[in-house]
DSSP file (Angstrom, degrees, kcal/mol; ACC not computed):
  #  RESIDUE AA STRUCTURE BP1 BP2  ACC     N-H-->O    O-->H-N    N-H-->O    O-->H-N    TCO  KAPPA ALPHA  PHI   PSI    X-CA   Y-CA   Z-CA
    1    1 A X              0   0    0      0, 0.0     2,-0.1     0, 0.0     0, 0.0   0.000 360.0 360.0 360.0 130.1   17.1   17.3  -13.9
    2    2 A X        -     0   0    0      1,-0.1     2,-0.2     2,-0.0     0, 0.0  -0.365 360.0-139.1 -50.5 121.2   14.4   15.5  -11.8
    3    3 A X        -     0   0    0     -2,-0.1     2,-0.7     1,-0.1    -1,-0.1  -0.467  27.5-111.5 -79.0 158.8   16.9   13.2   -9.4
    4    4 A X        -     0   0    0     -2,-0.2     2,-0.2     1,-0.1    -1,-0.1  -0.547  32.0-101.8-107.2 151.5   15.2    9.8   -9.1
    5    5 A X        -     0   0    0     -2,-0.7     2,-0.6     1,-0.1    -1,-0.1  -0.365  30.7-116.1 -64.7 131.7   13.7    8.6   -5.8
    6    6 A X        -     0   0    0     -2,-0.2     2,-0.4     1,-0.1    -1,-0.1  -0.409  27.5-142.4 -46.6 101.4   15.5    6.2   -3.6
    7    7 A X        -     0   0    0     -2,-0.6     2,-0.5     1,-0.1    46,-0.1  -0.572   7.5-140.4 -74.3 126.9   13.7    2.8   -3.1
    8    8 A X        -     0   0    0     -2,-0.4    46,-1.3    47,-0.0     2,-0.5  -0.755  13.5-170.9 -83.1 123.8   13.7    1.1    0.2
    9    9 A X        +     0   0    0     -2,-0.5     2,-0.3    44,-0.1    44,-0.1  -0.836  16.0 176.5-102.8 143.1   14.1   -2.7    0.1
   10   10 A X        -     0   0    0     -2,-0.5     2,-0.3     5,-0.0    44,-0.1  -0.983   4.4-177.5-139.3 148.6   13.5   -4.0    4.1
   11   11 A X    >   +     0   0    0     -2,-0.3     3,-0.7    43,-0.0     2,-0.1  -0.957  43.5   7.1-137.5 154.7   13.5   -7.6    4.8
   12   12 A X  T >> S-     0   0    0      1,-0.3     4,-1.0    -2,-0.3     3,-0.7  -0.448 129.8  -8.1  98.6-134.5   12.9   -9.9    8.0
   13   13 A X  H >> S+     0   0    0      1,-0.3     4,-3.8     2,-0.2     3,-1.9   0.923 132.9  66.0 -59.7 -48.6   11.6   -8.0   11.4
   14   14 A X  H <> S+     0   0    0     -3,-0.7     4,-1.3     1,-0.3    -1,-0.3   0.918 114.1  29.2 -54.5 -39.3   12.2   -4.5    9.5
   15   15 A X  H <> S+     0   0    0     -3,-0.7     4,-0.7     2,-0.2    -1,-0.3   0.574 113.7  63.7-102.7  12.7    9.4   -5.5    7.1
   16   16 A X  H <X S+     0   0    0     -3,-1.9     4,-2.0    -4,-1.0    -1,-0.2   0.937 112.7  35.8 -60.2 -56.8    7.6   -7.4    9.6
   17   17 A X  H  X S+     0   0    0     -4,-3.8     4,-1.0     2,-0.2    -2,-0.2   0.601 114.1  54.5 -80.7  -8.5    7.2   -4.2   11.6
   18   18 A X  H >X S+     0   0    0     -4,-1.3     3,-4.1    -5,-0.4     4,-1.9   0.957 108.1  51.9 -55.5 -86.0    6.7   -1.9    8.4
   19   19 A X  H 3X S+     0   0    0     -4,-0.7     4,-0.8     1,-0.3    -2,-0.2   0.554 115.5  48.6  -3.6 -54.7    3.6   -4.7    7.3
   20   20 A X  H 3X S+     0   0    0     -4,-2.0     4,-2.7     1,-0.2    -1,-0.3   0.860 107.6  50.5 -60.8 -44.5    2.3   -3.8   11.2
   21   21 A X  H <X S+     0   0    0     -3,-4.1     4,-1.9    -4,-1.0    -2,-0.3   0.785 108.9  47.2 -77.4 -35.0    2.5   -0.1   11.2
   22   22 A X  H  < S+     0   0    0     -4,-1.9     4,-0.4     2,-0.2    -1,-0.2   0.815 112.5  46.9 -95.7  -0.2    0.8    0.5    8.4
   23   23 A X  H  X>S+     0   0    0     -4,-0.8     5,-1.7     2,-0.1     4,-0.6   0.722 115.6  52.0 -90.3  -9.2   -2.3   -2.1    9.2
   24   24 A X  H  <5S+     0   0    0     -4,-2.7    -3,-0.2     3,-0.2    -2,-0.2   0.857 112.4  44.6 -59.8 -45.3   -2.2   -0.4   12.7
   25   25 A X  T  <5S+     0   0    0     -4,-1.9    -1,-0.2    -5,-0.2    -2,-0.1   0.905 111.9  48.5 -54.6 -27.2   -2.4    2.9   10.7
   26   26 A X  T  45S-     0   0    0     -4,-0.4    -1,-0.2    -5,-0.1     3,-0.2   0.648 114.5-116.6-100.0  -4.1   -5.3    1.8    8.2
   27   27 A X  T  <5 -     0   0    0     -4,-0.6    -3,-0.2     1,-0.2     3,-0.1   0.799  63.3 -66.7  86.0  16.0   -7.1    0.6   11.5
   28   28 A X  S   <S+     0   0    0     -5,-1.7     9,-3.5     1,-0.3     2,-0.5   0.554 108.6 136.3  68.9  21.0   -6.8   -3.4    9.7
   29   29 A X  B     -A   36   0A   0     -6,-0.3     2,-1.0     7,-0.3    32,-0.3  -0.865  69.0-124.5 -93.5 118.0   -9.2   -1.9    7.2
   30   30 A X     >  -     0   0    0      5,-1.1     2,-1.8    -2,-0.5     4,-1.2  -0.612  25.2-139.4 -48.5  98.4   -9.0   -2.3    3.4
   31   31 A X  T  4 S+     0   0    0     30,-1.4    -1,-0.1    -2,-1.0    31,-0.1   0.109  94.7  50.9 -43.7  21.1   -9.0    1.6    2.3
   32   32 A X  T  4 S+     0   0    0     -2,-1.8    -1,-0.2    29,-0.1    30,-0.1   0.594 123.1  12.5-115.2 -74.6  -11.3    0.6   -0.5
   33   33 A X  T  4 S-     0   0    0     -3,-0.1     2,-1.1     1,-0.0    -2,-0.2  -0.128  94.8-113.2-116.8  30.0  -14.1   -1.4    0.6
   34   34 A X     <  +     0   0    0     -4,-1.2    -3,-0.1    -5,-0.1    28,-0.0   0.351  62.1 152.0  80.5 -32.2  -14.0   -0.9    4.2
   35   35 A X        -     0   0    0     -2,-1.1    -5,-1.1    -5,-0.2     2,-0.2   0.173  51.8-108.9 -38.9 166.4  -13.2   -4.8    5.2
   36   36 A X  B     -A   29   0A   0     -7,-0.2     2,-0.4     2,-0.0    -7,-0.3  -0.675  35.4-168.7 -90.5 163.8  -11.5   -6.0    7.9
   37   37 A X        -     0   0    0     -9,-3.5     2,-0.4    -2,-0.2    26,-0.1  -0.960  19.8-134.5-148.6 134.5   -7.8   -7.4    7.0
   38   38 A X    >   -     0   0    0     -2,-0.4     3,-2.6     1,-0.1     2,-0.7  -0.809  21.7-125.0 -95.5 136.1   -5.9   -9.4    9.5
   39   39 A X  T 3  S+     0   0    0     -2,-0.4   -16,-0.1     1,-0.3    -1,-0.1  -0.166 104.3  85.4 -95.1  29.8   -2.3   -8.1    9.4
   40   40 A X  T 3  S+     0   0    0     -2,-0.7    -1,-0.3     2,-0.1     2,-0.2   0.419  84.8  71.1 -98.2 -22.0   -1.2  -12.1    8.7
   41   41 A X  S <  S-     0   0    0     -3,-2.6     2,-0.5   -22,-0.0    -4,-0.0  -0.608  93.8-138.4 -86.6 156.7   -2.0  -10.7    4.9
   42   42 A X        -     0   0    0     -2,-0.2    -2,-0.1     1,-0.1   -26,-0.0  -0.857  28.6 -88.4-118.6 156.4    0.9   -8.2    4.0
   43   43 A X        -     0   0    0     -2,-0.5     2,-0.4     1,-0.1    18,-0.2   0.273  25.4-107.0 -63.8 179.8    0.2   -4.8    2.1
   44   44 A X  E     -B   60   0B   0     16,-4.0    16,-3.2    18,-0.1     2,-0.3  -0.870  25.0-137.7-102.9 144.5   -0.1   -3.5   -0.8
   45   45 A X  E     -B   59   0B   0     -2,-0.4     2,-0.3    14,-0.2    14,-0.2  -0.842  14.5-145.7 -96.7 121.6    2.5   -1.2   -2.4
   46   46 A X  S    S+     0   0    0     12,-3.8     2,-0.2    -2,-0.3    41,-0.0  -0.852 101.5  32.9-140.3  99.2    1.4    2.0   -4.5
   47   47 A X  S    S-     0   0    0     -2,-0.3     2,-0.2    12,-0.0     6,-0.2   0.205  99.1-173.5 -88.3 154.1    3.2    2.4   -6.6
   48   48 A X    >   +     0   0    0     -2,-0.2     3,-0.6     4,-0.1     2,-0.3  -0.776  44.9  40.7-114.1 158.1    3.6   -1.4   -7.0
   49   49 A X  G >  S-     0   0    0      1,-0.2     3,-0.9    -2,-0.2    -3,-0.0  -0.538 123.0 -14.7  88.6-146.3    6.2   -3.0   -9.4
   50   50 A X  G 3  S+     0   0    0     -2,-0.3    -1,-0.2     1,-0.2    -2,-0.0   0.877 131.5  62.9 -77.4 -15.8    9.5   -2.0  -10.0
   51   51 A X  G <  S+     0   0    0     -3,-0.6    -1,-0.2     2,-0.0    -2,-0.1   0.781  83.0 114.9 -48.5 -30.7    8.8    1.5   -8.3
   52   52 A X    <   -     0   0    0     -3,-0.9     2,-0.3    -7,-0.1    -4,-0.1  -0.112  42.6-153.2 -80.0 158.0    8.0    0.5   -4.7
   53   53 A X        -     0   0    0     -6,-0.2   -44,-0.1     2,-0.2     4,-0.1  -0.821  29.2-127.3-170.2 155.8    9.0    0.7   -1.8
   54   54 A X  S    S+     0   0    0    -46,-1.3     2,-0.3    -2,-0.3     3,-0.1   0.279  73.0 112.3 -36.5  83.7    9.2   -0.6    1.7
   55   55 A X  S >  S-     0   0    0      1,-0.1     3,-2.6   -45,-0.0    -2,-0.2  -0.806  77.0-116.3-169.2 145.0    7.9    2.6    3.5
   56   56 A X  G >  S+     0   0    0      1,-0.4     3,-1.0    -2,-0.3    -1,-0.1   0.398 107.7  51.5 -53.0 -28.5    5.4    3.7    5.1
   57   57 A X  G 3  S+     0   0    0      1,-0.2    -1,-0.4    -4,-0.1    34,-0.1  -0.011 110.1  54.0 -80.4   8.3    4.2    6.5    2.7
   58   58 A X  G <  S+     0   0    0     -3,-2.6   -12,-3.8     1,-0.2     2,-0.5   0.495  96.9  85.7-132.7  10.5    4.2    4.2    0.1
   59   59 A X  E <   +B   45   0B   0     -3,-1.0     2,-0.2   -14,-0.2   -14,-0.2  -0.929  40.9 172.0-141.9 115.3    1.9    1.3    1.8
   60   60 A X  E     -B   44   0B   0    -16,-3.2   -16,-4.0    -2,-0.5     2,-0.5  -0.759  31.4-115.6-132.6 161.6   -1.9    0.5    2.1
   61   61 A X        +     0   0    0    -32,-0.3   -30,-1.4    -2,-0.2     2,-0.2  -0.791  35.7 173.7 -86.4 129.3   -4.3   -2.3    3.4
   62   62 A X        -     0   0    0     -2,-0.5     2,-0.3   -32,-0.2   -31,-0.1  -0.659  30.2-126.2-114.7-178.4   -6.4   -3.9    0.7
   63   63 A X     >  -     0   0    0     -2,-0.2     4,-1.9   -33,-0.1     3,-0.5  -0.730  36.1-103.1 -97.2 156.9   -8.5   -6.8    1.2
   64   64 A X  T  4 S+     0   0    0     -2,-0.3   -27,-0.0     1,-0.2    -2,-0.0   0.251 122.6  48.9 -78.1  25.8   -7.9   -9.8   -1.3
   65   65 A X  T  > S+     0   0    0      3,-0.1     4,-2.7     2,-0.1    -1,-0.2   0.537 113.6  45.5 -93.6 -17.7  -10.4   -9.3   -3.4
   66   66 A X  H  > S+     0   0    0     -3,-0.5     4,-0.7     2,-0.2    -2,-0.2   0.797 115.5  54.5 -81.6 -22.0   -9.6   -5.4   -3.7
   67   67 A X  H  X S+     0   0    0     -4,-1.9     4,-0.9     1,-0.3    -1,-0.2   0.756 105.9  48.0 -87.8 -17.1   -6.0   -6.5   -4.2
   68   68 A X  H  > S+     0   0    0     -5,-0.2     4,-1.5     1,-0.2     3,-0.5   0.878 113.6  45.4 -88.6 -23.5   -6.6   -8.6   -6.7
   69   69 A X  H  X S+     0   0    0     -4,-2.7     4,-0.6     2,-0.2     6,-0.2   0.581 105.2  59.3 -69.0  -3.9   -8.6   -6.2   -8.5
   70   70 A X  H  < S+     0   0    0     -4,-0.7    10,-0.2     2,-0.2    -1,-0.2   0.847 119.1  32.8 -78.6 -46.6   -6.1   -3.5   -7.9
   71   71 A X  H  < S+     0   0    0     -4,-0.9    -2,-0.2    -3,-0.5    -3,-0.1   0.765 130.9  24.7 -95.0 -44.0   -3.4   -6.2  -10.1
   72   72 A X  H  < S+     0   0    0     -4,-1.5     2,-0.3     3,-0.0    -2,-0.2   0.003 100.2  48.8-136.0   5.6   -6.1   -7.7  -12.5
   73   73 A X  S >< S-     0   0    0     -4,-0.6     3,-1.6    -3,-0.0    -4,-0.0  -0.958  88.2 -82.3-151.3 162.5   -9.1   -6.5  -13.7
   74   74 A X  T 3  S+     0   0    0     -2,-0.3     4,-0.4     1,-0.2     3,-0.2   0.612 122.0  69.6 -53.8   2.6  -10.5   -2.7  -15.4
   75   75 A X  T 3>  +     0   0    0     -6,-0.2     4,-1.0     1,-0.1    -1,-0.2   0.103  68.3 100.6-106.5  33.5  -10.7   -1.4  -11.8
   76   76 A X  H <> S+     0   0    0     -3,-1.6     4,-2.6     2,-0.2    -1,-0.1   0.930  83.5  48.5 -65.6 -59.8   -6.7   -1.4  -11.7
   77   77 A X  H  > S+     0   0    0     -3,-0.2     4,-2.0     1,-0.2    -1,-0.1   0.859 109.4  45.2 -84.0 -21.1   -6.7    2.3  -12.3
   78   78 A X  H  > S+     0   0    0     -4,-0.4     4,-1.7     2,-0.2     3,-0.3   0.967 117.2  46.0 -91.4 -22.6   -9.3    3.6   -9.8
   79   79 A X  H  X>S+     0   0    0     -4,-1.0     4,-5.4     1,-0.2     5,-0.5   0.998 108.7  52.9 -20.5 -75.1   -7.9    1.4   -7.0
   80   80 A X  H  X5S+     0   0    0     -4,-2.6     4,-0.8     1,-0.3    -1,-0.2   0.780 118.3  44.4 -54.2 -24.8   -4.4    2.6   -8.1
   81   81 A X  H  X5S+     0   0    0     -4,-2.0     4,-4.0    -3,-0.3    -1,-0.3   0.919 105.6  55.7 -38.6 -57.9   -6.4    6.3   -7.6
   82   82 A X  H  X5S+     0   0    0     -4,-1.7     4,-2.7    -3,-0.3     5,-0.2   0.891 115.7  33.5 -70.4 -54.2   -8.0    5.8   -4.7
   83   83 A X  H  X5S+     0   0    0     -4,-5.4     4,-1.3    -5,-0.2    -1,-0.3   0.755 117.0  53.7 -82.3  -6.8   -4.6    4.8   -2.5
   84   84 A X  H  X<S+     0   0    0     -4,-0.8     4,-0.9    -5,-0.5    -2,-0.2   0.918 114.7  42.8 -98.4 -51.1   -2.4    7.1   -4.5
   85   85 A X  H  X S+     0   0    0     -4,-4.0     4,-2.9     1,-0.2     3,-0.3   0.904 123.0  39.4 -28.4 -55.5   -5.3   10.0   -3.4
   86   86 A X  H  X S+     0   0    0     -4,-2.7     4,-1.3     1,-0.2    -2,-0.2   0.820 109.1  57.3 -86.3 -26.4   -5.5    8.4    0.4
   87   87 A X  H  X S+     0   0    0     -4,-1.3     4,-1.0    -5,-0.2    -1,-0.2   0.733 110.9  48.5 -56.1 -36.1   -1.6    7.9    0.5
   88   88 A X  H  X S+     0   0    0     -4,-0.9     4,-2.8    -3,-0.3    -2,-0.2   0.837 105.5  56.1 -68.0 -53.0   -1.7   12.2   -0.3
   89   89 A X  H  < S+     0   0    0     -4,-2.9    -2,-0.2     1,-0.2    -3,-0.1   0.976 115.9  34.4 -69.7 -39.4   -4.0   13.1    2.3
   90   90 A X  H  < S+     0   0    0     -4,-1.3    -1,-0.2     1,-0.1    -2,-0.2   0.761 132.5  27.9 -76.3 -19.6   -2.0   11.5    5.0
   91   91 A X  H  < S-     0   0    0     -4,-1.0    -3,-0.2     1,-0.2    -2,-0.2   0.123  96.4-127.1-132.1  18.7    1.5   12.3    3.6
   92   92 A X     <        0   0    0     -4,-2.8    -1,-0.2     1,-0.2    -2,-0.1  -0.032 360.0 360.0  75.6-169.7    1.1   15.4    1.6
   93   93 A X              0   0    0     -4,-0.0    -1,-0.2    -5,-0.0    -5,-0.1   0.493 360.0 360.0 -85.4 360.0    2.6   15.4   -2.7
């Protein structure tokens, strides 16, 4: 039987410095459209909802208009491609 993955919940400095490291990783670039994002905005989680969690493999910069299309609109599932694809290439299946 598939065992089910352990979510990490991080709060206060821990997810301060998560929030940091991964817009230091994405280079404070939305991985969609290439904007800049000032690390005062906090990432986005893919998978998002009651799957996510706080780690690093699980966590990308969007801009807010890509984050709200990510959440809200018919481009919800190629977003949700696109970082679950770029999430792969940097941290393997």
């Amino acid at each position: 039987m598939l065992q089910k993955k352990q979510r990490v919940k991080l709060y206060g400095q821990k997810l301060k410095k998560l929030n940091h490291d991964i817009f230091e990783r994405d280079n404070y670039t939305c991985i969609i459209c290439g904007a800049y994002v000032s690390d005062e905005h906090k990432f986005h989680h893919e998978p998002c909802g009651i799957e996510k969690s706080d780690e690093l493999s699980g966590g990308v910069v969007l801009c807010n208009r890509c984050h709200y299309e990510r959440h809200n609109t018919d481009k919800l599932k190629e977003i949700k491609t696109k970082c679950e694809d770029y999430l792969r290439s940097l941290y393997g299946e």
